[in-house]
C-alpha positions as CSV (number, residue, x, y, z in Angstrom):
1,X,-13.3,-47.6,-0.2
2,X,-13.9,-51.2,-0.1
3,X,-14.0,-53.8,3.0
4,X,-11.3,-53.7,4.9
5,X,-9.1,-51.3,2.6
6,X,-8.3,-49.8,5.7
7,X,-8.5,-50.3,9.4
8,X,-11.2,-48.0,11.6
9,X,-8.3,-46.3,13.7
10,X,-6.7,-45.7,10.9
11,X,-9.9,-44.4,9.0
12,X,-10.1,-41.7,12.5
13,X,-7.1,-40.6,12.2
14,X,-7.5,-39.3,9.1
15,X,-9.9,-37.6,9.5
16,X,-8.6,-36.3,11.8
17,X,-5.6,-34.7,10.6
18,X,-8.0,-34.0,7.5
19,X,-10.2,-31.5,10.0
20,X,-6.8,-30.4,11.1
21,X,-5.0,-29.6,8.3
22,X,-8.3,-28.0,6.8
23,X,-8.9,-25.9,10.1
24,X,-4.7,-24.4,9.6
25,X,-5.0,-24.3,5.7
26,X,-8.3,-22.4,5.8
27,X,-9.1,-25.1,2.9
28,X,-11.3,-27.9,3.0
29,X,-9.4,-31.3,2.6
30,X,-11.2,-34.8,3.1
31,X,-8.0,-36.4,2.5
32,X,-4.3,-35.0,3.1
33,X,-2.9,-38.8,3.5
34,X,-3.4,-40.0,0.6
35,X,0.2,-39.5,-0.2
36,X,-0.6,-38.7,-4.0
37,X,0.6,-34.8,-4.5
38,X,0.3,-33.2,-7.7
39,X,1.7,-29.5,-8.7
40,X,3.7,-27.4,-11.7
41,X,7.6,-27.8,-11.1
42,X,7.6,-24.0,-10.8
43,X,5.6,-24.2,-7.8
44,X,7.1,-27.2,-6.3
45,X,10.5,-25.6,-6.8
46,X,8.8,-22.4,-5.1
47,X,7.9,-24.3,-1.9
48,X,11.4,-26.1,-2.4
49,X,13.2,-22.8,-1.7
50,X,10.7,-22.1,1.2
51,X,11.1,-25.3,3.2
52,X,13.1,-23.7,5.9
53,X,10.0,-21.6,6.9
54,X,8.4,-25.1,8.3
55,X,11.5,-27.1,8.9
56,X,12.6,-29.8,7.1
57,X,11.8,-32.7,9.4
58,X,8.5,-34.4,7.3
59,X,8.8,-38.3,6.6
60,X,6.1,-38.0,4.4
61,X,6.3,-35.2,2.3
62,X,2.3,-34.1,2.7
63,X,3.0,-31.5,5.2
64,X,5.9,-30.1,2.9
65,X,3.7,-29.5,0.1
66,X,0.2,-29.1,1.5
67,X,1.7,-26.2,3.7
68,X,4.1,-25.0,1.8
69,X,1.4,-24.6,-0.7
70,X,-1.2,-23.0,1.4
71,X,1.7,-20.3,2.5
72,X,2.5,-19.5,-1.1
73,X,-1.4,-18.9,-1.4
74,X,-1.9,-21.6,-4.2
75,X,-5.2,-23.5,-4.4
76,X,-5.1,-26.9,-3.2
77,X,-7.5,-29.5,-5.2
78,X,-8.5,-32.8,-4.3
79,X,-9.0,-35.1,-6.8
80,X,-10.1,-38.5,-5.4
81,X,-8.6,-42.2,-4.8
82,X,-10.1,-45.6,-4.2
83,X,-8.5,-47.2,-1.7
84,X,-8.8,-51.5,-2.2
85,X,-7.5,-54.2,-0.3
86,X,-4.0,-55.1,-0.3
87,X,-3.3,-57.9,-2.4
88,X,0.1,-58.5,-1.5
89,X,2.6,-57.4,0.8
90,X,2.4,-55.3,4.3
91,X,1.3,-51.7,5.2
92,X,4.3,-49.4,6.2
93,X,2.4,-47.3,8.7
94,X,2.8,-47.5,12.0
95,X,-0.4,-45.9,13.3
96,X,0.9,-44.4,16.6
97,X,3.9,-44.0,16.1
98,X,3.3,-42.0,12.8
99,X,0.5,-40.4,14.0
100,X,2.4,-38.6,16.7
101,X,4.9,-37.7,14.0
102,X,1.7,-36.3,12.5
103,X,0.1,-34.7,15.6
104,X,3.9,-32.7,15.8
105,X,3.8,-31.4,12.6
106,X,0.1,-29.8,13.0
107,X,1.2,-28.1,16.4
108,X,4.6,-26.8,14.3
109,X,2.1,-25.9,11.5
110,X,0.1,-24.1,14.1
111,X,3.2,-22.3,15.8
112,X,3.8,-21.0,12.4
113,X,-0.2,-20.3,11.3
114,X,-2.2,-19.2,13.4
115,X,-0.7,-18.0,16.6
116,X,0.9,-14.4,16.1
């Protein structure tokens, strides 16, 4: 990651959600933010049909597939990203108030996971 690629709360908060998410899928992830998703049609059609399982309330699409995924029991790979300093334009994230987007979908996530 270069200088300033990203800002330090920003940096926390994915990690965050990246010990998170490992913690619920029972997978290690370093990043699950990245927004970059990558799977066979079959599968993606698979966790299509199951979306109603987690709801269908995701902005971002990363709990859709990460946890869909998990829940069909496919192997989740990370393959890495470099993240550089914008060179134009301005970041579409609101860090709060995505993050507590974010924050409700890992307490739905858990709901549906881990407590019986």
């Amino acid at each position: 990651m270069e200088d300033r690629a990203m800002r330090a709360l920003n940096q926390l908060g994915n990690k965050f959600f990246a010990m998170c998410f490992s913690w619920l899928l029972g997978q290690r992830l370093k990043d699950t933010l990245c927004g970059t998703k990558v799977l066979f049609r079959t599968d993606y059609q698979a966790i299509a049909r199951n979306r109603s399982y987690f709801g269908d309330f995701d902005p971002f699409g990363d709990f859709d597939l990460l946890f869909g995924a998990s829940k069909l029991n496919l192997k989740i790979i990370e393959v890495p990203v470099r993240y550089r300093n914008r060179s134009y334009g301005e970041t579409k994230i609101h860090r709060f108030r995505h993050g507590l987007i974010l924050l409700r979908m890992v307490f739905y996530a858990y709901r549906k996971m881990k407590s019986f």
